[in-house]
MIDRENSE-918119 format. One line per 8 residues: number of its first residue (from 1); their letters; for each residue y, x, z of N, C-alpha, C. Coordinates in steps of 0.02 Angstrom, whole numbers, plus 32768, in hexadecimal, padded with zeros to 4 digits. Each point is the difference from the previous one (the first is absolute). Example, Ala and Ser with C-alpha at 12.3 -4.5 7.8 and 13.67 -1.06 7.14 Angstrom:
1> AS> 7EE4/8294/8186/803B/7FD3/8000/803C/802D/8000  8035/7FEE/7FDC/803B/802A/8003/8037/7FD9/8025
This chain:
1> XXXXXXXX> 7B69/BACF/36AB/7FCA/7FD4/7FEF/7FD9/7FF3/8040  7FDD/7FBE/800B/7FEB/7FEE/8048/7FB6/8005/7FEA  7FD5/802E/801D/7FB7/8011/7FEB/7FDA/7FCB/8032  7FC2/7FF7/7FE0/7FDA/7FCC/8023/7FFD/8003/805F  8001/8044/8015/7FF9/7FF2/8039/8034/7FF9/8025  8043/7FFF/7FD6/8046/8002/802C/7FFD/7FA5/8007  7FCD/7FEA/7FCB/8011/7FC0/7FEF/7FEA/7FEA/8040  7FCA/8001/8017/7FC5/7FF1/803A/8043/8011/8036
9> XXXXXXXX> 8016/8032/800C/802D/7FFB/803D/803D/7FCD/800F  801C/8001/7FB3/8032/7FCF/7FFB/7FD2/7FB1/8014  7FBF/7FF4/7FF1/7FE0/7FB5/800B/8004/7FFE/804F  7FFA/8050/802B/7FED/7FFC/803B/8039/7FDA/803B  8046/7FFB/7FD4/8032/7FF4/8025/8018/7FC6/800C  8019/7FCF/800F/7FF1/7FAE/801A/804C/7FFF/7FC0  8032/8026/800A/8049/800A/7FF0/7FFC/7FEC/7FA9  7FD6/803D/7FEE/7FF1/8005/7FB7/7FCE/7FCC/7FD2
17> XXXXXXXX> 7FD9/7FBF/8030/7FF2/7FDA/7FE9/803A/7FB3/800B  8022/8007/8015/803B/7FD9/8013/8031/8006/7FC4  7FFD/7FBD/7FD0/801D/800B/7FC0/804C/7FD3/800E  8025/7FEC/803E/803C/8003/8018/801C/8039/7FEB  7FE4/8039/800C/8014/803C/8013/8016/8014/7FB4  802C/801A/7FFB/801E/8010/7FB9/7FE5/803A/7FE7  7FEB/8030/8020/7FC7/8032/7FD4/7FC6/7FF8/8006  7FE6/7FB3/8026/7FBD/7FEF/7FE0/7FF4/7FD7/7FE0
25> XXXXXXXX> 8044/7FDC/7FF1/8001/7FE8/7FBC/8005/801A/7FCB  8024/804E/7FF9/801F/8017/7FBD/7F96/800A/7FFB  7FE8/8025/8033/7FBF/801D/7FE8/7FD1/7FC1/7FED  7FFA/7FD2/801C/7FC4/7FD9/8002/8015/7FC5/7FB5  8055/7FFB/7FE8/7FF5/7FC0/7FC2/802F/8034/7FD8  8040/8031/8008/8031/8006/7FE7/7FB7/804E/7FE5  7FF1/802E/7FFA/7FE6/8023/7FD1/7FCD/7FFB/7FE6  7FCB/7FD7/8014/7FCF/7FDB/7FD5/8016/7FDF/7FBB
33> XXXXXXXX> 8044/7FE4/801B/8001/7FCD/7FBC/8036/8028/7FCF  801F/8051/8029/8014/802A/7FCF/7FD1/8022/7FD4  7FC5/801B/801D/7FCE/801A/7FF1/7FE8/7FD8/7FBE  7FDF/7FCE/8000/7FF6/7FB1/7FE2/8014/7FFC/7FBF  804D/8000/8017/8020/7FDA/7FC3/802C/803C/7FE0  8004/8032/8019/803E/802D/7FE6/7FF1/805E/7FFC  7FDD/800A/802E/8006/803D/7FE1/7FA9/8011/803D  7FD4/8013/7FE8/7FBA/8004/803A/8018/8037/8024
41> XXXXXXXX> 8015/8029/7FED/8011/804C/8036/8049/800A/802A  8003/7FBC/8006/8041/7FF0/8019/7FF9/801A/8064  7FD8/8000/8014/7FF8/8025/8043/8003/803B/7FF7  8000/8037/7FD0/7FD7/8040/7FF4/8045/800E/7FF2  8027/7FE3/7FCF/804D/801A/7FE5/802C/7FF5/803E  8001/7FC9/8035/8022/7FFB/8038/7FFC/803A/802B  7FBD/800F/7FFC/7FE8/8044/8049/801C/8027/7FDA  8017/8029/7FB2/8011/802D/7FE1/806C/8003/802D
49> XXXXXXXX> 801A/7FB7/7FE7/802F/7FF3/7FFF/8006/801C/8056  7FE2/7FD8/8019/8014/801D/8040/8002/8050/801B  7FC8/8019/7FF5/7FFD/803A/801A/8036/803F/7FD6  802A/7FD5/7FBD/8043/8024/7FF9/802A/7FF0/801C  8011/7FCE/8007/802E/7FE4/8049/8004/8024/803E  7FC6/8003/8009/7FEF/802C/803D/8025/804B/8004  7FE2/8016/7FC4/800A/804B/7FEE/806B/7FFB/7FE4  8029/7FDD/7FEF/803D/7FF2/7FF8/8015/7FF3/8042
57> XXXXXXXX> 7FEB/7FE1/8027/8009/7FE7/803F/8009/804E/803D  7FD7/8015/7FF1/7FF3/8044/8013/8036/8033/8002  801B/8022/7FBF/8016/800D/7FD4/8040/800B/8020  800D/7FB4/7FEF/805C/7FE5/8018/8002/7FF7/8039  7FC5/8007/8034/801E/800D/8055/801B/803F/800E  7FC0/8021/7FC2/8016/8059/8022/803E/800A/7FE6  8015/7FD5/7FCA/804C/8038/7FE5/8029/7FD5/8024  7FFF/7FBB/8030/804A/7FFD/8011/7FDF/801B/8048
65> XXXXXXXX> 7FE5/800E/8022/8000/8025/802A/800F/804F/8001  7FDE/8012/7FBF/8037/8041/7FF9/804A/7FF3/8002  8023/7FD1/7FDE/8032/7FF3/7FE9/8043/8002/8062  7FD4/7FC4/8020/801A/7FFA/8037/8001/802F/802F  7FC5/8039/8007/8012/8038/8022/8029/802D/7FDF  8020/8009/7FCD/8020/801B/7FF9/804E/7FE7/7FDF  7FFF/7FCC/800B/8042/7FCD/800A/8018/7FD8/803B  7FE1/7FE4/8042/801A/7FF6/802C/800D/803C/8026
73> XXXXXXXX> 8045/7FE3/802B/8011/802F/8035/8004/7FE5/8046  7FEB/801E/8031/800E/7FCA/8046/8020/802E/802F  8041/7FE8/801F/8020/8018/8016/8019/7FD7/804B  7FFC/8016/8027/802F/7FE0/803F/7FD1/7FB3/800B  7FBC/800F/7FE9/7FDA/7FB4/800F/7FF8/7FD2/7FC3  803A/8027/7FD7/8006/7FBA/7FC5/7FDF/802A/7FC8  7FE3/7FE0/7FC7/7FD3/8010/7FBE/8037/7FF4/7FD1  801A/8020/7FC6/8000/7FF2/7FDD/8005/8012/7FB2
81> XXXXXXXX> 7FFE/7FDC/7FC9/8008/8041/7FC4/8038/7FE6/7FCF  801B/8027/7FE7/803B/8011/7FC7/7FE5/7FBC/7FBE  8025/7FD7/7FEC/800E/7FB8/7FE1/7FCF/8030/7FC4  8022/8035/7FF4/7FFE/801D/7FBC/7FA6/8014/800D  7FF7/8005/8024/7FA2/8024/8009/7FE5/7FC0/7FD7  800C/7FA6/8036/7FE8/7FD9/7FF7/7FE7/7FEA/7FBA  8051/7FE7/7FF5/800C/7FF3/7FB4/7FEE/801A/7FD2  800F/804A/7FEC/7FF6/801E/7FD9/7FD7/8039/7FEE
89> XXXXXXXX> 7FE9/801F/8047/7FCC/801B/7FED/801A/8034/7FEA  7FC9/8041/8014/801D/802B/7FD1/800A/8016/7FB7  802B/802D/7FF1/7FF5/8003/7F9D/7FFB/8035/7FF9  7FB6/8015/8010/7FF4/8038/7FEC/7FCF/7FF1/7FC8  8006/8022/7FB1/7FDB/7FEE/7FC1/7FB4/7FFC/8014  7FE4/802F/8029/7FAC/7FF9/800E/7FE4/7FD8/802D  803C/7FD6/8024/7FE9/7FE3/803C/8008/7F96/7FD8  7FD0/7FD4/8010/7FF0/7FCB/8007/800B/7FEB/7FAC
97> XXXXXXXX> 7FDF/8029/7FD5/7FE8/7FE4/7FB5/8039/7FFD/7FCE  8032/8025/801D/8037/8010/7FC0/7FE0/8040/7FCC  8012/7FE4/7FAF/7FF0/8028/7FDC/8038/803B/7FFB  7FE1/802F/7FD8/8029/8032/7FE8/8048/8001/7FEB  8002/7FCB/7FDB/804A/7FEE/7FE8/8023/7FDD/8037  7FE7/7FED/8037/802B/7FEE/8036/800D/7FAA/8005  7FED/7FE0/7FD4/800C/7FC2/7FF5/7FE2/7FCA/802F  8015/7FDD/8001/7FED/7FC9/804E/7FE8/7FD7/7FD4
105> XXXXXXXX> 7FC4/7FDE/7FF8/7FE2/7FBA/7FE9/7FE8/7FDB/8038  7FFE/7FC4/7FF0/7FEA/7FBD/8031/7FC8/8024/803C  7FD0/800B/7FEA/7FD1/8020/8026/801A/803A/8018  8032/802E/7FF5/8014/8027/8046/8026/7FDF/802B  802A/7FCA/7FF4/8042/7FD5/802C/7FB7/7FD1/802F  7FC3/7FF8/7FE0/7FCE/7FC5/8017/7FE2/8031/8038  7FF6/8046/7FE6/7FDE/8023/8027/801E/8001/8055  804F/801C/7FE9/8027/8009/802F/8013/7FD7/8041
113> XXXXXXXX> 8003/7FAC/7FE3/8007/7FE8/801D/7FC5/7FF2/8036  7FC9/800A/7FE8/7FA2/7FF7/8019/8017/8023/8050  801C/8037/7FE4/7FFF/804C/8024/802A/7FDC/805A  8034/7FEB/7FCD/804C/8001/8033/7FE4/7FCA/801B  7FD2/7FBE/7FFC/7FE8/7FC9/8018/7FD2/802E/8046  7FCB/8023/7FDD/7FC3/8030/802C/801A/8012/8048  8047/8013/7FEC/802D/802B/8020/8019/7FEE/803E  8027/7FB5/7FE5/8010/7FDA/8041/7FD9/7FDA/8026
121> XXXXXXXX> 7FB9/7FF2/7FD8/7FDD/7FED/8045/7FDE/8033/8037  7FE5/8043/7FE9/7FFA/802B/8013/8034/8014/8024  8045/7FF5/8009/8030/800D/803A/8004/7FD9/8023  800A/7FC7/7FFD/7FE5/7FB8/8034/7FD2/8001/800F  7FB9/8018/7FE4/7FCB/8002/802C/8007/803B/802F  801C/8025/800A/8002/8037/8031/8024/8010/8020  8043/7FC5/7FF7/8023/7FC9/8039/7FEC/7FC4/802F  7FED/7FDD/7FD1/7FE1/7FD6/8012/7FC5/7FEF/7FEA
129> XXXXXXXX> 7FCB/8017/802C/7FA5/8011/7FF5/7FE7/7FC3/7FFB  801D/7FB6/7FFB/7FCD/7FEA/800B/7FF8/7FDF/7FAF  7FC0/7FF4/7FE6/7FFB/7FFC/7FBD/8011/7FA8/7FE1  8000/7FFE/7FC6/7FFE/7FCB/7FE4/8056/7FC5/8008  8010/802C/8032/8059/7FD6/8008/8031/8015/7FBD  7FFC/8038/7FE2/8019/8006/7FC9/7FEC/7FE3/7FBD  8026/7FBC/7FF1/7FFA/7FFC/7FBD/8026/8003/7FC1  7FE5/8009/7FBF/8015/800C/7FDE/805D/7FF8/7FD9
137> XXXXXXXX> 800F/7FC2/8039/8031/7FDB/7FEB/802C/8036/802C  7FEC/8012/8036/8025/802D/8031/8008/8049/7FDC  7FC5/800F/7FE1/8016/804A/7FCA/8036/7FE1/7FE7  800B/7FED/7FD8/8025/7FF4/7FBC/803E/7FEC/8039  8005/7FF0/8039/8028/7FFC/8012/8039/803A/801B  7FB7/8040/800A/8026/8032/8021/8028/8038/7FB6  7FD7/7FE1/7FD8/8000/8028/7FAF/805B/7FD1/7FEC  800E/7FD2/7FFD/803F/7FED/7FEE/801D/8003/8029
145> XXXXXXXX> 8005/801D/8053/8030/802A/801E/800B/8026/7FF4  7FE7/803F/8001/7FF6/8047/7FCF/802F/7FFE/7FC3  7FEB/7FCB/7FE1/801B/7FFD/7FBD/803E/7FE8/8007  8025/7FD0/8036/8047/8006/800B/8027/8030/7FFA  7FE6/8018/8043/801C/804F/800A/8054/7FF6/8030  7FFE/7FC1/801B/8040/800F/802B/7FEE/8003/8048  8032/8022/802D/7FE9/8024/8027/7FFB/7FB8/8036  7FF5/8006/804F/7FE0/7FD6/8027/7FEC/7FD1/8010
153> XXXXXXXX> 7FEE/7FED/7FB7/7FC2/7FC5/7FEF/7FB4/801F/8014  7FFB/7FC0/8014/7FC0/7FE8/8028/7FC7/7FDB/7FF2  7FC0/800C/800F/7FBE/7FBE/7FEE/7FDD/7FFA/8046  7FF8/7FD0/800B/7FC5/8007/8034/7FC8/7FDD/7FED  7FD1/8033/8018/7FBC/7FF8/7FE9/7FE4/7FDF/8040  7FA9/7FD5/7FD5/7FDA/7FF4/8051/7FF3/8026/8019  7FFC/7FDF/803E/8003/801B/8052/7FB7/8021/7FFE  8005/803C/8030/7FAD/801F/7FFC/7FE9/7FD3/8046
């Protein structure tokens, strides 16, 4: 929620009165007229929404970073990890929201994949540091290599 004096700072900025600008448009016509016409606590449920995002966001760095220290290997200069880490993840019953009976539903295959996505950018980023060159089209790209599975096939990613 943006309290009156965050408001005063946001007026203080030349950027945030500039309604070009696509988040001073969403603020200055696009939640007024949500507020307005559709729901009044519609800023208050957004700051809620976000700060779980945040806290999920959180969450799923730390477990595929657990995941990658203890699934890549680097050897002789080169990084790399087992198709089977990527893909599939481990199956152990207590690990990433499998129930008791062992059964896989949408939301563990949804989970998994979150994970194995986390995964490969987090290894490209610590190949190649520089941010924002990986996109999404390039996961899914490295994810249906994996999922081939024949041997000296290749992707090349952008250049750092």
């Amino acid at each position: 929620m943006v309290s009156a004096g965050a408001k005063t700072n946001l007026a203080g900025d030349a950027t945030n009165r500039d309604i070009k600008r696509m988040r001073a448009r969403i603020r200055k016509k696009l939640l007024p007229l949500l507020e307005k016409q559709f729901q009044p606590a519609i800023v208050a449920h957004l700051a809620t929404l976000a700060e779980l995002a945040r806290e999920d966001e959180a969450f799923l760095d730390a477990m595929a970073e657990e995941r990658v220290r203890a699934a890549v290997r680097e050897n002789d200069g080169r990084t790399w990890i087992a198709v089977e880490e990527l893909i599939q993840l481990r199956k152990k019953k207590e690990s990433y929201g499998e129930n008791a009976e062992g059964t896989e539903g949408a939301e563990k295959t949804q989970g998994k994949a979150a994970l194995s996505k986390r995964m490969i950018r987090r290894i490209v980023e610590s190949i190649k540091p520089l941010s924002g060159q990986l996109g999404a089209a390039h996961v899914e790209a490295v994810l249906q290599l994996a999922r081939g599975g024949r041997n000296g096939s290749w992707l090349a990613l952008p250049a750092a």
